[in-house]
ROVOMAR-548543 format. One record per atom (N, C-alpha, C): residue number from 1; residue in one letter; x, y, z. Coordinates in Angstrom, 1 decimal. Each point is the difference from the previous one (the first is absolute). Layout:
<recs>
(NUM 'a' (X Y Z))
...
</recs>
This chain:
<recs>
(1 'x' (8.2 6.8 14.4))
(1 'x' (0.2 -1.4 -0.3))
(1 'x' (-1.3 -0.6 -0.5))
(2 'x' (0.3 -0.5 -1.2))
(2 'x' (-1.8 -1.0 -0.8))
(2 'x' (0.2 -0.9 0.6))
(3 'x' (-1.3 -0.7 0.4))
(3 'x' (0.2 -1.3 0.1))
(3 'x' (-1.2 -0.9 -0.8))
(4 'x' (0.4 -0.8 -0.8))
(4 'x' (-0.6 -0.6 -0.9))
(4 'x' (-0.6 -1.4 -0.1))
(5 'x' (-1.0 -0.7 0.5))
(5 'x' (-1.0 -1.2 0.0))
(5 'x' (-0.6 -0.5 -1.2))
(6 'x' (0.8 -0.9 -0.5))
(6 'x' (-0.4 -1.1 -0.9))
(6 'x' (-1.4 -0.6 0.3))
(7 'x' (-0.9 -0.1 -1.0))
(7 'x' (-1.1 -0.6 0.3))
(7 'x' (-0.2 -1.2 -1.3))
(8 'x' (-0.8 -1.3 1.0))
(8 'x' (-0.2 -0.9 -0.7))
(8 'x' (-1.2 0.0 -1.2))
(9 'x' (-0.2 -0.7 -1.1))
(9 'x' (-1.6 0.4 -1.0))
(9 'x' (-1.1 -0.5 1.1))
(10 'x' (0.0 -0.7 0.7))
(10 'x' (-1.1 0.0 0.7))
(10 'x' (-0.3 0.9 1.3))
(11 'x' (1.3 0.6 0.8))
(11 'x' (0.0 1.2 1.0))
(11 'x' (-1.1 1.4 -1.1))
(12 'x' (0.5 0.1 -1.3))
(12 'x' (-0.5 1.0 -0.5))
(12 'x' (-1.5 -0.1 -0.1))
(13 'x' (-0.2 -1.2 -1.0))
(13 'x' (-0.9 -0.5 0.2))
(13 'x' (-1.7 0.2 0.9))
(14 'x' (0.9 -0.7 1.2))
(14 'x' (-1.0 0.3 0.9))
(14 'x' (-0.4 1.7 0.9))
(15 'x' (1.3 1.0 -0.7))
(15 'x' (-0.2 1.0 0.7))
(15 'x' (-0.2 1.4 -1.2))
(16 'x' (-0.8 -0.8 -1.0))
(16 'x' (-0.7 0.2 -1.0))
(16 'x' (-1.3 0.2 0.5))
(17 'x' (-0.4 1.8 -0.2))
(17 'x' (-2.2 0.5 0.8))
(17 'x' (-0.5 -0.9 -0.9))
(18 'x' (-1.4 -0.4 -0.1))
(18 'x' (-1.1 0.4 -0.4))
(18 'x' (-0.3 0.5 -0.9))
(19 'x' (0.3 1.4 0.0))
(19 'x' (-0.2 0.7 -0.7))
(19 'x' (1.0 -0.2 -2.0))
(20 'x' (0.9 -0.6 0.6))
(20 'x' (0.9 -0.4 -1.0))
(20 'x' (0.0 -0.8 -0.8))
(21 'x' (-0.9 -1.1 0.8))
(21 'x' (0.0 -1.6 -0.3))
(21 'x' (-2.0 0.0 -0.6))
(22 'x' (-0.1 1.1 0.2))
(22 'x' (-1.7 0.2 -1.2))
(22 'x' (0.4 1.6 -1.0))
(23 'x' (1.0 -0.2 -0.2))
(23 'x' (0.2 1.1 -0.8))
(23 'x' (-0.6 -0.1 -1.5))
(24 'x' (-0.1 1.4 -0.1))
(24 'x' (0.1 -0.9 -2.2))
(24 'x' (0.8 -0.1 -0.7))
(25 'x' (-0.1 -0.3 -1.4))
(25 'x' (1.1 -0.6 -0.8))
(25 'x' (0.8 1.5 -0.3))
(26 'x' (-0.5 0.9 0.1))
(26 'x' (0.3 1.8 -0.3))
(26 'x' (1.3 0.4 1.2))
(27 'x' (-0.8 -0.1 1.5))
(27 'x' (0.6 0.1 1.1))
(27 'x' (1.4 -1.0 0.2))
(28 'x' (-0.3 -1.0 -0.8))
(28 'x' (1.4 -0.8 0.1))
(28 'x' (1.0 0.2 -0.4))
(29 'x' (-0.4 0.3 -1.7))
(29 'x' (1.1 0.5 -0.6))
(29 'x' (0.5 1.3 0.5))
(30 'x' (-0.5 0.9 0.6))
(30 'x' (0.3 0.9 0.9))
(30 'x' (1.2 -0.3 0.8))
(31 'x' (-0.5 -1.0 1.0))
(31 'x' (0.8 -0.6 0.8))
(31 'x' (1.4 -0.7 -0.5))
(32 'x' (-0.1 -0.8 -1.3))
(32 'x' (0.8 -0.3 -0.6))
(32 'x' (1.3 0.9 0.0))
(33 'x' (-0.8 1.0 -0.9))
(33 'x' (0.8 1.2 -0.3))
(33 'x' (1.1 0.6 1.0))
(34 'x' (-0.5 0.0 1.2))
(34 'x' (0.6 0.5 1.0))
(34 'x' (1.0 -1.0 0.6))
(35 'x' (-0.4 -1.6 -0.3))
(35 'x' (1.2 -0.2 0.3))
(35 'x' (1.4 -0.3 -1.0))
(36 'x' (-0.4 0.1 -1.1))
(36 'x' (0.8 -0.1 -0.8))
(36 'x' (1.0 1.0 -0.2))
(37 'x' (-0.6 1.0 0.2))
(37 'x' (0.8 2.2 0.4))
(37 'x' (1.3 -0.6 1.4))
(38 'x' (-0.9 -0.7 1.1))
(38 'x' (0.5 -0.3 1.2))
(38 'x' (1.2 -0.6 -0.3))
(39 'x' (-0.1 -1.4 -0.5))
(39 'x' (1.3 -0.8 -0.6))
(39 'x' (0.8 0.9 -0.8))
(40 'x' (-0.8 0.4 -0.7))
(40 'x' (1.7 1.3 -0.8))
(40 'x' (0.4 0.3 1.3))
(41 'x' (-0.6 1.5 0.3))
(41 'x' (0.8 0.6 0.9))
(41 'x' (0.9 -1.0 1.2))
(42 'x' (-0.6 -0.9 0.1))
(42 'x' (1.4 -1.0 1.2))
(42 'x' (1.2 -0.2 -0.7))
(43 'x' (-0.2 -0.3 -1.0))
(43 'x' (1.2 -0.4 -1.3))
(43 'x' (0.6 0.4 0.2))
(44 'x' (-0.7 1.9 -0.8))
(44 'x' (0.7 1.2 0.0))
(44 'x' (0.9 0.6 1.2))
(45 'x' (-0.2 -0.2 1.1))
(45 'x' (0.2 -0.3 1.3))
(45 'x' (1.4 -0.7 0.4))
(46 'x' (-0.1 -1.4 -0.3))
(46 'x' (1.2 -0.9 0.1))
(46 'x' (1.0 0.8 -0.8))
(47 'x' (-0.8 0.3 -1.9))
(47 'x' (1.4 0.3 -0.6))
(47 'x' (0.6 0.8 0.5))
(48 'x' (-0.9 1.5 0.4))
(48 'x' (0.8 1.2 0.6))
(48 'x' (1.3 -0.6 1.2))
(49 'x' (-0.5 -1.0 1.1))
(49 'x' (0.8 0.2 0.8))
(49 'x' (0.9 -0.7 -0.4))
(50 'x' (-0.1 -1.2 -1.1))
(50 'x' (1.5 -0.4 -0.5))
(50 'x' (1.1 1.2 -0.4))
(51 'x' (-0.7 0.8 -1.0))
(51 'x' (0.6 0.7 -0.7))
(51 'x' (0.7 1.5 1.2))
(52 'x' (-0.7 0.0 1.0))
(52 'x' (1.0 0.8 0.9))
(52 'x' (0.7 -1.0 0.5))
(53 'x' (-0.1 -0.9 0.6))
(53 'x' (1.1 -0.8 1.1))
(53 'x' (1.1 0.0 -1.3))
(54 'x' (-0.1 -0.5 -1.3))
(54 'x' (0.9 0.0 -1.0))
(54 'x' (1.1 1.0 0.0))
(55 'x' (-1.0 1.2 -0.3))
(55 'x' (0.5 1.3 -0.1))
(55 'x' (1.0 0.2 1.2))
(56 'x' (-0.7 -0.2 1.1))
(56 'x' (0.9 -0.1 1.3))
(56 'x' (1.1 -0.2 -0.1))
(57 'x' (-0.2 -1.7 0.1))
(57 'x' (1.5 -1.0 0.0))
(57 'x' (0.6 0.6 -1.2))
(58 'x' (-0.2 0.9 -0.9))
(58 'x' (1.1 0.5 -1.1))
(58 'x' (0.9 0.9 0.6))
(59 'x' (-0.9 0.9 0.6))
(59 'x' (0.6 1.0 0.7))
(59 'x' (0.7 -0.1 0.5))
(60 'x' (-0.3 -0.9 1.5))
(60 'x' (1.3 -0.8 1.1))
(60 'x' (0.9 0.1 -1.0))
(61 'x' (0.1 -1.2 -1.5))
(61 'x' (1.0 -0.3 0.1))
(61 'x' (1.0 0.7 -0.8))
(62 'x' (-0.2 1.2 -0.5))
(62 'x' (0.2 1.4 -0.6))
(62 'x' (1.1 0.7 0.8))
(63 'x' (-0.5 -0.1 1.4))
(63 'x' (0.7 0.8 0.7))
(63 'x' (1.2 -0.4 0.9))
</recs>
């Protein structure tokens, strides 16, 4: 079972190192990068599980 916690921009915010928040402009885009990969794959994620539960309820009603 996942269980999944929504976070506010300031919860992140604040639980944002140091190390992050003196980064450089190089390391950020870095950072960037990775979350932009991240957001796909959630996406990609949602769509898959539409596209089986879809698939599913076709089947059910197939048979």
């Amino acid at each position: 079972m996942s269980v999944t916690k929504d976070y506010t921009l300031q919860q992140l915010a604040e639980g944002l190192p140091k190390s992050l928040l003196n980064a450089s402009d190089q390391e950020l885009q870095g950072f960037q990068m990775i979350i932009d990969e991240t957001i796909k794959l959630r996406e990609g994620h949602r769509n898959l599980q539409k596209l089986i539960k879809s698939f599913s309820t076709a089947q059910i009603q197939r048979t």
